[in-house]
Backbone as CSV, one residue per row, in Angstrom:
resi,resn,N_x,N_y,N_z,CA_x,CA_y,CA_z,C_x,C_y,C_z
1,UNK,12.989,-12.182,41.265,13.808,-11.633,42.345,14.865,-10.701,41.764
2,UNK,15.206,-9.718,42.167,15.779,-8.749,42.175,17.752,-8.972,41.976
3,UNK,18.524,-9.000,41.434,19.415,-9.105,41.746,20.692,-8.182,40.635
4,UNK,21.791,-8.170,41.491,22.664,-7.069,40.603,23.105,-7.961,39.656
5,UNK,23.105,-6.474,38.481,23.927,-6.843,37.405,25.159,-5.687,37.117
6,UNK,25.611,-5.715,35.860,26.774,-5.600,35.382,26.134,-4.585,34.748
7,UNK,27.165,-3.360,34.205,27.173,-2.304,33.162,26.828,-2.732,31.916
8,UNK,27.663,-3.751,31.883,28.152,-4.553,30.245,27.226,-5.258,29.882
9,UNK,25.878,-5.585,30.772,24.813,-6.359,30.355,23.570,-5.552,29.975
10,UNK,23.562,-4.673,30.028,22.871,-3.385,29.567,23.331,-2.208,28.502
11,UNK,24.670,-2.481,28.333,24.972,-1.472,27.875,24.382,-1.830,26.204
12,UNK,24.089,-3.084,25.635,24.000,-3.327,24.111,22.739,-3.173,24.023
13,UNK,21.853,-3.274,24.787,20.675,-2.408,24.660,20.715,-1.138,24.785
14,UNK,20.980,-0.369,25.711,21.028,1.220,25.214,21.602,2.022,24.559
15,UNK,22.784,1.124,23.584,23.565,1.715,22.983,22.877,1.448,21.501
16,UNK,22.008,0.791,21.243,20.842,0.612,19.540,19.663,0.999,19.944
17,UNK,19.694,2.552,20.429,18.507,3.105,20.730,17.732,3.693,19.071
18,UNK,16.427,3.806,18.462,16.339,4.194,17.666,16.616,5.732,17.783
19,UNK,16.549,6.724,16.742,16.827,7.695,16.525,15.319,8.458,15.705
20,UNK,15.048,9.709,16.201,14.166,10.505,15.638,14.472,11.310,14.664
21,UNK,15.675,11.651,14.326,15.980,12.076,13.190,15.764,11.075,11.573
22,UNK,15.691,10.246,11.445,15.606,9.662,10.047,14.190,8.896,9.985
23,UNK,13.517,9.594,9.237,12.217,8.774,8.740,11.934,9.678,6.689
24,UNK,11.034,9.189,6.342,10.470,9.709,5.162,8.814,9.837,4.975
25,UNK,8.322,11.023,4.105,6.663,10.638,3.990,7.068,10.713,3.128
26,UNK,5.899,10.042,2.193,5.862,10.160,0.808,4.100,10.266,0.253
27,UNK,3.541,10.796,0.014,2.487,11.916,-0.314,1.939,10.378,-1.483
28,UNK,0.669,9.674,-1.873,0.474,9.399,-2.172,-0.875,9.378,-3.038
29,UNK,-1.586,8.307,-3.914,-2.874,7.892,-4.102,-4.002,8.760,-3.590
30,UNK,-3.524,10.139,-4.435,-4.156,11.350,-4.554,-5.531,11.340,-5.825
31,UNK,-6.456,11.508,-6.009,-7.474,11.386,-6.674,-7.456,12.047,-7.954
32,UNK,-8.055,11.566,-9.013,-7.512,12.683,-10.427,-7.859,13.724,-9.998
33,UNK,-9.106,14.286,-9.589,-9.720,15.509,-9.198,-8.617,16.290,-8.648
34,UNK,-7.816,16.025,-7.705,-6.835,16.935,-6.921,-5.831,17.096,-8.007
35,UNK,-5.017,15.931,-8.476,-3.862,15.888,-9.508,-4.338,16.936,-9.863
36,UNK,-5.627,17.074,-10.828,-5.673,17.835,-12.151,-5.680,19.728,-11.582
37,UNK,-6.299,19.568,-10.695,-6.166,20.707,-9.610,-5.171,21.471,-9.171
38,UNK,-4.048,20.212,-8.981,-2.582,20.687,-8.882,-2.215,21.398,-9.731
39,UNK,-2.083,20.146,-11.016,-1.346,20.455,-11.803,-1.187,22.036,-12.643
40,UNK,-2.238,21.994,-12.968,-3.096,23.613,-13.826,-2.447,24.702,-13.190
41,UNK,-1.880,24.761,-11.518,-1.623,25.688,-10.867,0.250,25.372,-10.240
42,UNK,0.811,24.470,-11.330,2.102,24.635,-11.538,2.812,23.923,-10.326
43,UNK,1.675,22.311,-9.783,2.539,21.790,-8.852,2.174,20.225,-9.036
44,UNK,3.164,19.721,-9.717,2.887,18.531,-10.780,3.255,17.324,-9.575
45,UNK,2.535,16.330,-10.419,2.429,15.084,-9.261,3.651,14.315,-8.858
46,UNK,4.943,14.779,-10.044,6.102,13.788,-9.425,6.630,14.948,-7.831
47,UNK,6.303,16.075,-8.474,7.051,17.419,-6.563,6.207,16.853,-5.640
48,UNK,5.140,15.989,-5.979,4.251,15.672,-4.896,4.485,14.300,-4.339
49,UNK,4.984,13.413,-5.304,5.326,12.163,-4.456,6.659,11.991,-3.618
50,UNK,7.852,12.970,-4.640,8.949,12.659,-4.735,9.931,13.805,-4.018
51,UNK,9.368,15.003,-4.107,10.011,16.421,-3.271,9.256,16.799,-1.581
52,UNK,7.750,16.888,-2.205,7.137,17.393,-0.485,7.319,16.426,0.027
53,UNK,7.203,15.159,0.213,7.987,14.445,1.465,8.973,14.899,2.261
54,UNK,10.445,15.445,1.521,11.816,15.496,1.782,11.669,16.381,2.322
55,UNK,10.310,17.558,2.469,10.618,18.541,2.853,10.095,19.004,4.066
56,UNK,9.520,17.510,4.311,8.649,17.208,5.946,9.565,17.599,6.674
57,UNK,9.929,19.123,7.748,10.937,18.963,8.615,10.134,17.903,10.380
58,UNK,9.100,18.223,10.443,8.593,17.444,11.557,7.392,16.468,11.535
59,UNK,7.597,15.574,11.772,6.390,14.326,11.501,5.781,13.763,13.044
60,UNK,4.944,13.097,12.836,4.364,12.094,13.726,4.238,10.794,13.734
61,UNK,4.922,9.970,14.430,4.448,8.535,14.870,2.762,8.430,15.101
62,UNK,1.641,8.037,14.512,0.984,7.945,15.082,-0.010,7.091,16.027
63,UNK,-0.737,7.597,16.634,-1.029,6.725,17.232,-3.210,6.436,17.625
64,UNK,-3.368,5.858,18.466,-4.617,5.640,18.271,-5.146,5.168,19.690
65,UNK,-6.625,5.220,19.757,-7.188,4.543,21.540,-8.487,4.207,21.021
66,UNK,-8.727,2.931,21.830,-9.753,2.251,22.223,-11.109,3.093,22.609
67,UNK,-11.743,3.516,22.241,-13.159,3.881,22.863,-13.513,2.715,23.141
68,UNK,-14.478,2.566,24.713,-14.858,1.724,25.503,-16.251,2.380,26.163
69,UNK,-16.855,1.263,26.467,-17.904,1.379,27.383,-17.664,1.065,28.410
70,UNK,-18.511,1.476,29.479,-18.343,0.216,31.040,-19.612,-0.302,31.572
71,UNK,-19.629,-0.998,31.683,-20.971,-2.217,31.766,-20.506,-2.682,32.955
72,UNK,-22.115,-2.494,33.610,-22.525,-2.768,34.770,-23.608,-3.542,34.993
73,UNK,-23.415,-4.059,35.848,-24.550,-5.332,36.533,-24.128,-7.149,35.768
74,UNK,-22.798,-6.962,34.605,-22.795,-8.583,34.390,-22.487,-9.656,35.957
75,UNK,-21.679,-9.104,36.753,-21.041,-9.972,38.310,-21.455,-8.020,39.037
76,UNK,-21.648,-8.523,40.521,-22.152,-8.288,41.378,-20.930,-6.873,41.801
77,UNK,-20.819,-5.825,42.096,-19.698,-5.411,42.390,-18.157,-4.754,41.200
78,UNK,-18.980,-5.210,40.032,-18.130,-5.039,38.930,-17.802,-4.422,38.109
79,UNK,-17.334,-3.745,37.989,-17.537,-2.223,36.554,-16.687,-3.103,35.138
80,UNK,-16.956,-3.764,34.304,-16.205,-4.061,33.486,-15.871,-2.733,32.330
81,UNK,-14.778,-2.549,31.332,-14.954,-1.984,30.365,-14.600,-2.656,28.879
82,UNK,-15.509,-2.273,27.757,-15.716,-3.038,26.930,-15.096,-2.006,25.215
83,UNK,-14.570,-2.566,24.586,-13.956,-1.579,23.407,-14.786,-1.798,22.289
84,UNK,-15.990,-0.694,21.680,-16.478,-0.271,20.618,-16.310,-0.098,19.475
85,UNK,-15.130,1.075,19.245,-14.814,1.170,18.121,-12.835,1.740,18.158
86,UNK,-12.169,1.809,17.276,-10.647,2.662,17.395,-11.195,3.718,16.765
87,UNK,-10.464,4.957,17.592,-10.136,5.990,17.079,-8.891,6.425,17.054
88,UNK,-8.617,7.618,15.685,-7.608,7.887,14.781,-7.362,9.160,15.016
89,UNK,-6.791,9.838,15.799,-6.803,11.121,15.706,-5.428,11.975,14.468
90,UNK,-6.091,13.147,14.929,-5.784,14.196,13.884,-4.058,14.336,13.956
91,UNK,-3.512,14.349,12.897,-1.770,14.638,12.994,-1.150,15.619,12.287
92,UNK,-0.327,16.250,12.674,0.587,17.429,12.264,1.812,17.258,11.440
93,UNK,2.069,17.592,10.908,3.244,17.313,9.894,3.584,19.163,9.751
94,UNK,5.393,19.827,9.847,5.667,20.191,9.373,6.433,20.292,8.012
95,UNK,6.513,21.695,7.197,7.529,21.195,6.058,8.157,22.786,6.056
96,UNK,9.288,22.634,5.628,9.770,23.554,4.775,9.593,24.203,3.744
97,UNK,8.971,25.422,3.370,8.738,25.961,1.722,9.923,26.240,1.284
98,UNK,9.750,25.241,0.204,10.566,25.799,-1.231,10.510,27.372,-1.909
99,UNK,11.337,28.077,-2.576,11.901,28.826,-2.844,10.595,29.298,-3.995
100,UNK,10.283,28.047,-5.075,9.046,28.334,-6.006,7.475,28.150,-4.982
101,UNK,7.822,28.415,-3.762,6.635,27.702,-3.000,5.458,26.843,-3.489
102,UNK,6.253,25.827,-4.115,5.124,25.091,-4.838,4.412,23.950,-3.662
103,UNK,5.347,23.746,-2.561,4.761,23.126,-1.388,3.683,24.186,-0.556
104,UNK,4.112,25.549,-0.683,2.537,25.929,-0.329,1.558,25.709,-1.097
105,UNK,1.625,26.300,-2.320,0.369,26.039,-2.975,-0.274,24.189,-3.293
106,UNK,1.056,23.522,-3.042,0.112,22.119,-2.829,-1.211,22.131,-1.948
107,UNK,-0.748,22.577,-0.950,-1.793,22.248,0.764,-2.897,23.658,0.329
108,UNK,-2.597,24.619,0.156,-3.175,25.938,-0.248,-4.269,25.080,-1.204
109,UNK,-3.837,24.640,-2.150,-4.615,24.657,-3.779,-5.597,22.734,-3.109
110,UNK,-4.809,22.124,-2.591,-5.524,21.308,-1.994,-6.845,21.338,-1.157
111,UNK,-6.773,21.976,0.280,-7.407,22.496,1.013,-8.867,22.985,0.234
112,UNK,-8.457,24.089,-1.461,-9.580,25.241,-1.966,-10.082,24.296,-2.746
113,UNK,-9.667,23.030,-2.696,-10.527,21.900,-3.994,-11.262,21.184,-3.206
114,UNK,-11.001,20.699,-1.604,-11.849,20.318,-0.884,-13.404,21.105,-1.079
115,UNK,-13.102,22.445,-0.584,-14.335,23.432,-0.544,-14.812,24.256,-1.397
116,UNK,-14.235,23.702,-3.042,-14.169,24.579,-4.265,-15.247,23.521,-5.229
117,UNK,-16.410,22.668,-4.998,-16.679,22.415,-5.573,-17.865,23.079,-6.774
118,UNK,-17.876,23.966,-6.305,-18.871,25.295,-7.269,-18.525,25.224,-8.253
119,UNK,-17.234,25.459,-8.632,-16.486,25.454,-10.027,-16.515,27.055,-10.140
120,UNK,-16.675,27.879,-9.537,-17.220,29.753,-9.407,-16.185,30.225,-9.368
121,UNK,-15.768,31.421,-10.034,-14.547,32.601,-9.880,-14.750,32.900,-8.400
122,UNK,-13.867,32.393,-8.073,-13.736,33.293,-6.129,-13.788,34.618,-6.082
123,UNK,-13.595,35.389,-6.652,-12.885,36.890,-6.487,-14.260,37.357,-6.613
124,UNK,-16.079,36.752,-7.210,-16.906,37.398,-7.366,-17.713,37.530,-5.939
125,UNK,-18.556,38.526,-6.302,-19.131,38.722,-4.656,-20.032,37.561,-3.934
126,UNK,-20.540,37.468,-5.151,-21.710,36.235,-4.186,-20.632,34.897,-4.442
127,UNK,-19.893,34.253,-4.316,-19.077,33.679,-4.164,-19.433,32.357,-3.544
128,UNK,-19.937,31.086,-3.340,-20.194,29.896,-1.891,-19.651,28.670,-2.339
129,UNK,-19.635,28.419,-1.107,-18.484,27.245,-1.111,-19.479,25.796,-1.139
130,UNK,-18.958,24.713,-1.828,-19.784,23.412,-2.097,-18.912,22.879,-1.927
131,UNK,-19.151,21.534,-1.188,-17.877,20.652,-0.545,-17.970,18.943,-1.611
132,UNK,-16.738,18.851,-2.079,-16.358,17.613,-2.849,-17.133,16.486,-2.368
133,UNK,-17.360,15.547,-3.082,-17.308,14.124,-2.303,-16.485,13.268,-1.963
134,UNK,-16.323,12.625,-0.377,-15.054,12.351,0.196,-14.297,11.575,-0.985
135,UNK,-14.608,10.610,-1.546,-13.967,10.024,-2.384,-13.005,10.621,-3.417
136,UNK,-13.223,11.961,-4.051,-12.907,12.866,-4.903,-11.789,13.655,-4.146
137,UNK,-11.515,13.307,-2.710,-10.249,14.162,-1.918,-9.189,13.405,-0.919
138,UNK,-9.837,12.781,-1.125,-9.036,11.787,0.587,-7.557,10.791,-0.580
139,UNK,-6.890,10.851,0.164,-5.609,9.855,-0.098,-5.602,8.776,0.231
140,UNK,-4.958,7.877,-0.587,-5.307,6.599,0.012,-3.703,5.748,-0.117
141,UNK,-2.625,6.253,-0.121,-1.628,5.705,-0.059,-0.155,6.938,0.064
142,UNK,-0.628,7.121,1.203,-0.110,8.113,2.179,1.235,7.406,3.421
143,UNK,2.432,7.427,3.073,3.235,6.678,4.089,4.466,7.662,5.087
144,UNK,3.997,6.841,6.045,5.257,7.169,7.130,6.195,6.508,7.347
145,UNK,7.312,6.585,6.375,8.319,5.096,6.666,9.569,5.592,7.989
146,UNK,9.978,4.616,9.112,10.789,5.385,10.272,12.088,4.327,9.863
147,UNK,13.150,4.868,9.954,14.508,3.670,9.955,15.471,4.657,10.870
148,UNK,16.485,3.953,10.439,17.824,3.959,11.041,18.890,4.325,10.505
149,UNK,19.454,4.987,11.152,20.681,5.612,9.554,21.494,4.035,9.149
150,UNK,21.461,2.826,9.914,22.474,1.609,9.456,21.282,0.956,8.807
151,UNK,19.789,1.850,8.580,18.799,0.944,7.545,18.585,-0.114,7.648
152,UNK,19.242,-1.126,8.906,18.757,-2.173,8.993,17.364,-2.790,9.016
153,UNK,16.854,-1.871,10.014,15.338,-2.324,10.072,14.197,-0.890,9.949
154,UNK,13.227,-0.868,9.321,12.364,0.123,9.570,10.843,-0.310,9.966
155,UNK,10.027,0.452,9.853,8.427,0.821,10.566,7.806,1.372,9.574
156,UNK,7.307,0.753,8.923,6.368,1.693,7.730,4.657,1.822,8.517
157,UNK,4.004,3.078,8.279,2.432,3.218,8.511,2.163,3.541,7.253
158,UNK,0.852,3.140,7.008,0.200,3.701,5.632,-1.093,4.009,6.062
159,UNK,-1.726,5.297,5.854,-2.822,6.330,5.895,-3.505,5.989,4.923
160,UNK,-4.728,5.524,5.281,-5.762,5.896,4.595,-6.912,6.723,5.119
161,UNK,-7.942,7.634,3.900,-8.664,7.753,4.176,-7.910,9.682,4.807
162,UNK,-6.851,9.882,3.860,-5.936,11.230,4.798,-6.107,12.096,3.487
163,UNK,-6.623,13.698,4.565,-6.527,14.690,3.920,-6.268,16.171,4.297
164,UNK,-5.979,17.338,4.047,-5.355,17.630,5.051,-6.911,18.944,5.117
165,UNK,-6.681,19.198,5.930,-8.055,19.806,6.975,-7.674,21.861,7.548
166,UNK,-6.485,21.744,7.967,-6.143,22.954,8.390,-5.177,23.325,8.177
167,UNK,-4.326,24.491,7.316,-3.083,24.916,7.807,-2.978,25.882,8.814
168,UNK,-1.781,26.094,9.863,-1.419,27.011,10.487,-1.484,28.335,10.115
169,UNK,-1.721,29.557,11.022,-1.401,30.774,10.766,0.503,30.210,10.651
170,UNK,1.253,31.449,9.646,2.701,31.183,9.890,2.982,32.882,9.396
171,UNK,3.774,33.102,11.077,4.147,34.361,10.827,5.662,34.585,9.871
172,UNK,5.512,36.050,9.257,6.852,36.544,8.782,6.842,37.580,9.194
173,UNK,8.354,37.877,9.041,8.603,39.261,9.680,10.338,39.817,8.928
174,UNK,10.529,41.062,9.566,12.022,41.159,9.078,12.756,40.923,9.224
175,UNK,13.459,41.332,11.331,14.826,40.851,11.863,14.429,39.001,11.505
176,UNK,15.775,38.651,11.851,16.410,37.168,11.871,15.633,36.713,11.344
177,UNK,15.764,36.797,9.743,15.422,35.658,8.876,15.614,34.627,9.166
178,UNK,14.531,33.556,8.899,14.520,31.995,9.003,14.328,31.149,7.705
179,UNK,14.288,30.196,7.622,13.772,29.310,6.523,12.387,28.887,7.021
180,UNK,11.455,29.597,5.988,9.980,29.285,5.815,9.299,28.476,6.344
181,UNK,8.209,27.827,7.112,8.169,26.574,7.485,6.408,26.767,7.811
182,UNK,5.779,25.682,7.214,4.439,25.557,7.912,3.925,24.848,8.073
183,UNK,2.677,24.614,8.871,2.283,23.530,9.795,1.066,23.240,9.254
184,UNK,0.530,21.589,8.843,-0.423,21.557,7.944,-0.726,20.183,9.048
185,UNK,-2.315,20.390,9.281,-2.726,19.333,9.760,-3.966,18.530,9.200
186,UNK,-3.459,16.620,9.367,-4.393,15.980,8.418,-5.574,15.307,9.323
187,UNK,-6.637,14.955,8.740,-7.503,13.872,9.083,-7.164,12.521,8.919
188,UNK,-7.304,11.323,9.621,-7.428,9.954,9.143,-7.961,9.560,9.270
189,UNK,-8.674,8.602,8.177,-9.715,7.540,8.695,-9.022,6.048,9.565
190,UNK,-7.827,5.762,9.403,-7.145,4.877,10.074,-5.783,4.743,9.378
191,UNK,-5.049,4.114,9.639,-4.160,3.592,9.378,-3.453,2.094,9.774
192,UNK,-2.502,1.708,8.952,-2.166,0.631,9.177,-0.398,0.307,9.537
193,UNK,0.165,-0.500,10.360,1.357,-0.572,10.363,1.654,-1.627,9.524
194,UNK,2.941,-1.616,8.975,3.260,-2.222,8.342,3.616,-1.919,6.660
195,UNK,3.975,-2.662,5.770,4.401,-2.237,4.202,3.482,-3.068,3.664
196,UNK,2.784,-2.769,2.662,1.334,-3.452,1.860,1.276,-3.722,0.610
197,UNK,2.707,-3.319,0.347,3.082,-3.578,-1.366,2.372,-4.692,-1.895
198,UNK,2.365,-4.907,-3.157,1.458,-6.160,-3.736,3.216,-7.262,-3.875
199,UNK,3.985,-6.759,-4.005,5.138,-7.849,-3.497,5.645,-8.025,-2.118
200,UNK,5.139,-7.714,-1.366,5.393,-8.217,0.292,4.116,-8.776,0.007
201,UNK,3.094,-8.469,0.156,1.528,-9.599,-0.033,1.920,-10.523,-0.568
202,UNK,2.128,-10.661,-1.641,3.138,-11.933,-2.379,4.007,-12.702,-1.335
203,UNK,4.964,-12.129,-1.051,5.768,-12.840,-0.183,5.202,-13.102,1.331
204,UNK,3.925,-12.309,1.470,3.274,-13.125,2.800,4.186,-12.313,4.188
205,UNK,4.773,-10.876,4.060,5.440,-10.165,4.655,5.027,-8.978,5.020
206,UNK,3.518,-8.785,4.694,2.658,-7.736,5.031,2.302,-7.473,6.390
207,UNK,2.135,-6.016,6.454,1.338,-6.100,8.088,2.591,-6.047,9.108
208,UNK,4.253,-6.379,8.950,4.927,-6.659,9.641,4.978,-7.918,9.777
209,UNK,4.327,-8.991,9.370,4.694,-10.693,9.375,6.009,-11.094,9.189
210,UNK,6.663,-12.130,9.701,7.221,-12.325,9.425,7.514,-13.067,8.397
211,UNK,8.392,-13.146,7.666,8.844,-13.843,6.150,9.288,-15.634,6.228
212,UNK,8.462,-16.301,5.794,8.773,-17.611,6.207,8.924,-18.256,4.944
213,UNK,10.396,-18.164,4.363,11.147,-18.853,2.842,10.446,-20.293,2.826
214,UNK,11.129,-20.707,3.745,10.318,-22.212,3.540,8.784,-22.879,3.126
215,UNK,8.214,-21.978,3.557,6.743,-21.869,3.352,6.396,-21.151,2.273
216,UNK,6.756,-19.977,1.450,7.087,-19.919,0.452,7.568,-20.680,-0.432
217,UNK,8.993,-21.171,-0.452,9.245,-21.840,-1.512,8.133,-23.512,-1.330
218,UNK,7.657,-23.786,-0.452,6.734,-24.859,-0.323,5.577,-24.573,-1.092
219,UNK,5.468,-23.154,-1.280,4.016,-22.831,-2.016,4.064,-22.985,-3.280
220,UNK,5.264,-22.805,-3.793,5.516,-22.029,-5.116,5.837,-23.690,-5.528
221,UNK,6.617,-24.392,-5.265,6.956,-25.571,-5.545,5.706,-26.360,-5.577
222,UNK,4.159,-26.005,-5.160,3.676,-26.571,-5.226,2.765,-26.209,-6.540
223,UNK,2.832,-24.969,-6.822,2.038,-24.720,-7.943,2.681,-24.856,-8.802
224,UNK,4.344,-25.277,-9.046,4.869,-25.518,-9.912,4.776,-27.169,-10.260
225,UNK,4.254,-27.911,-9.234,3.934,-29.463,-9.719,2.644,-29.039,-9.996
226,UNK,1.506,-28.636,-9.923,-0.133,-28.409,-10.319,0.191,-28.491,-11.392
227,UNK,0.768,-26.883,-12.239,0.874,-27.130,-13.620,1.622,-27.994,-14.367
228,UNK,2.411,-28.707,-14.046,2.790,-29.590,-14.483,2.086,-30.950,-14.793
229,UNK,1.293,-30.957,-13.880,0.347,-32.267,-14.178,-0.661,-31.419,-14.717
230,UNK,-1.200,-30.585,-14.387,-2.611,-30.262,-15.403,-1.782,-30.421,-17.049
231,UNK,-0.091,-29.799,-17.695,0.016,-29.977,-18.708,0.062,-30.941,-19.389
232,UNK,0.538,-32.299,-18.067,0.599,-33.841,-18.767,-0.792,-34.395,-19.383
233,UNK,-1.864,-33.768,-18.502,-2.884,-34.182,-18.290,-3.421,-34.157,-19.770
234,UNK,-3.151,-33.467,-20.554,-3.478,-33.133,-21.750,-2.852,-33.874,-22.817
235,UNK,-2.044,-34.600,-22.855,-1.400,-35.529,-23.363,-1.602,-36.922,-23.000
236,UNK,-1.652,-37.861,-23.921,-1.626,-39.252,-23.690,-1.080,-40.226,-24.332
237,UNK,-0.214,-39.594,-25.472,0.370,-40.229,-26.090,2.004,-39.497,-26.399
238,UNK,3.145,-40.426,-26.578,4.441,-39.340,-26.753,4.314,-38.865,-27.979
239,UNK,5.005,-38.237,-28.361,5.338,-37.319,-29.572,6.482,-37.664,-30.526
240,UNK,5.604,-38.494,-31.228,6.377,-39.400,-32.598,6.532,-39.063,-33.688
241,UNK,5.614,-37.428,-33.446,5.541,-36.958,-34.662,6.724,-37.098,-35.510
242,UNK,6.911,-36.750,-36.926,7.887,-35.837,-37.545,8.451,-34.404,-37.355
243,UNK,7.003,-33.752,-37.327,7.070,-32.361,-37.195,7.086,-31.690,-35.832
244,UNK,7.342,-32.889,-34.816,7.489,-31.805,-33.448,6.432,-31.359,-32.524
245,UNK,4.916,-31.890,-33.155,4.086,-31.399,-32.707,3.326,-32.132,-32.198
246,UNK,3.092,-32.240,-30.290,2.127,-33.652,-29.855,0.923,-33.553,-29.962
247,UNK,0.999,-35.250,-29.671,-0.389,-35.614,-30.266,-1.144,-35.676,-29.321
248,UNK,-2.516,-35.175,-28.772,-3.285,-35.311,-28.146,-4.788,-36.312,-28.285
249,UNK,-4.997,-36.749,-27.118,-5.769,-37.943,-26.947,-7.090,-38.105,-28.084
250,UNK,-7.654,-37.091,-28.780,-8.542,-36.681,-29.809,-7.953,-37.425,-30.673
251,UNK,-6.711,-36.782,-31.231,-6.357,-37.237,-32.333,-5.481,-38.209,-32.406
252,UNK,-5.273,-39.132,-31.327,-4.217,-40.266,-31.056,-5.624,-41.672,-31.796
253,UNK,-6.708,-41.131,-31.341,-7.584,-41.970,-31.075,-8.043,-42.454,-32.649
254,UNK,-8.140,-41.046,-33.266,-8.771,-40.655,-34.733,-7.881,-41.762,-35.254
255,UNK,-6.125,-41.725,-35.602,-5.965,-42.152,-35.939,-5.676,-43.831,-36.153
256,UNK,-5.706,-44.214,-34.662,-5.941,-45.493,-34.049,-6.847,-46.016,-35.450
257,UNK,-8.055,-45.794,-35.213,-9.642,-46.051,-36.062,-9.121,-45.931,-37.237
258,UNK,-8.271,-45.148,-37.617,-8.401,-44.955,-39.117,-7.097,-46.271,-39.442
259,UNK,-6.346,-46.697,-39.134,-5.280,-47.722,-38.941,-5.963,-48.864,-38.906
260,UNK,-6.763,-49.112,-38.071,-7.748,-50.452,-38.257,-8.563,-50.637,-39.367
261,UNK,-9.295,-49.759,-39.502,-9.874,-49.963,-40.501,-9.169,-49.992,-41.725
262,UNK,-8.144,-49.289,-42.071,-7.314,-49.612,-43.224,-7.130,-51.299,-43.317
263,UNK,-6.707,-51.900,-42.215,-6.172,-52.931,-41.791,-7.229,-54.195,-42.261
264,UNK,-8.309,-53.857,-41.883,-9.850,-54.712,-42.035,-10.005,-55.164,-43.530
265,UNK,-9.586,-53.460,-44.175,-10.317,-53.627,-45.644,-8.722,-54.376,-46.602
266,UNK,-7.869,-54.571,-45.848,-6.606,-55.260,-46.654,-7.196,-56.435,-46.421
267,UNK,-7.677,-56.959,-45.310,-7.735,-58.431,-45.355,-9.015,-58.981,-45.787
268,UNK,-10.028,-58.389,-45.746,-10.901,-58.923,-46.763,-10.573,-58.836,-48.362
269,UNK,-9.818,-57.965,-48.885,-9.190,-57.613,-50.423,-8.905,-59.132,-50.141
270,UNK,-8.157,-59.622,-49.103,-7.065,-60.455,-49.626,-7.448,-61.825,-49.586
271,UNK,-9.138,-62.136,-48.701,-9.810,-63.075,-48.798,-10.655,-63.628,-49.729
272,UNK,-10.761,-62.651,-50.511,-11.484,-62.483,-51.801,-11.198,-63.090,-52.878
273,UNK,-12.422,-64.159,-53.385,-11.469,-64.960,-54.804,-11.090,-64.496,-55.935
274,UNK,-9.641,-64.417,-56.615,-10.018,-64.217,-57.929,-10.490,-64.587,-59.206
């Protein structure tokens, strides 16, 4: 039922609205083939993890839909619809060129290694293009991280299966200079929400899960009694040594036998007439 409220009961929700200004990409799990591609042409892999991100001026949230069927005749009157497969569509990312335009020739020199597998001087006439194998181009640790300028909480996606497919025409001209900017669009094979680090997997915080200490430290406490008994387990006797070094059930035993029998052959010596 419907009933009035107050300003003040709404207002702390619309006042922690997120913000579209602060997110980061960071360009990833690029294939040697491309690295080495880069590199040769003066655009080395740290400008690629660590600069073309920063220089993303426009990104995408992305997103995805259900392909469905609709099936007919299960109930009388019924059109049901049924979901097949997800699809991933195509996303845009702008950036800013740098001054050494080494962010063009990333996407530029990228793009000509997709369709450069000839290994052929371009500039000759008969010239044709042979296309890589996907494996040899596609990225596989490609991120969209979104936060908040108070960083409290963020949204990480990670791309796989991303490469980029088209750049924009980008005009220049003379009046009213601008700062450079072009529009490069990628393929995905999917993506995932969430942070996938091998220490959030660890901590069981992947995917967006939530983090459950207790259950953690329940885990860890438990493999910390396992080894502990598998190490006792190996021992069966304390350590009387001299030298510090225990004795294990092999050789607790050896010497057992060898103690008796010392023991045997004193007392027959000593039963013995002279």
């Amino acid at each position: 039922m419907v009933r009035p409220r107050r300003i003040s009961d709404f207002k702390p929700t619309f006042t922690n609205l997120a913000q579209t200004s602060h997110y980061q990409v960071i360009f990833g799990g690029l294939p040697l083939g491309v690295r080495q591609h880069l590199s040769v042409r003066g655009v080395n892999y740290r400008f690629i993890t660590e600069t073309s991100g920063l220089l993303c001026s426009n990104a995408v949230i992305p997103g995805s839909t259900l392909a469905d069927a609709k099936i007919i005749g299960h109930f009388q009157g019924v059109t049901e619809n049924m979901t097949h497969s997800r699809i991933f569509p195509d996303i845009t990312f702008e950036f800013y060129v740098d001054k050494d335009y080494k962010l063009l020739k990333f996407f530029e020199h990228y793009i000509e290694f997709v369709a450069n597998g000839s290994r052929y001087d371009m500039s000759k006439k008969d010239y044709f293009f042979q296309m890589e194998y996907p494996d040899d181009y596609k990225m596989e640790k490609t991120r969209l991280i979104k936060f908040d300028r108070d960083y409290d909480a963020e949204m990480e996606y990670n791309f796989f299966g991303m490469y980029p497919f088209q750049m924009a025409n980008t005009p220049v001209k003379y009046e009213n200079s601008e700062v450079l900017k072009i529009s490069v669009n990628f393929h995905v094979d999917r993506y995932a929400a969430g942070s996938f680090s091998s220490y959030d997997v660890y901590r069981g915080r992947y995917n967006d899960l939530k983090e459950n200490f207790l259950a953690a430290k329940a885990k860890q406490d438990e493999i910390t009694s396992f080894n502990k008994n598998n190490n006792k387990s190996r021992y069966t006797v304390t350590n009387n040594s001299s030298d510090g070094i225990p004795k294990d059930a092999s050789s607790a035993s050896l010497e057992s036998n060898i103690v008796s029998s010392s023991s045997e052959s004193v007392t027959t010596n000593n039963n013995e007439p002279s």
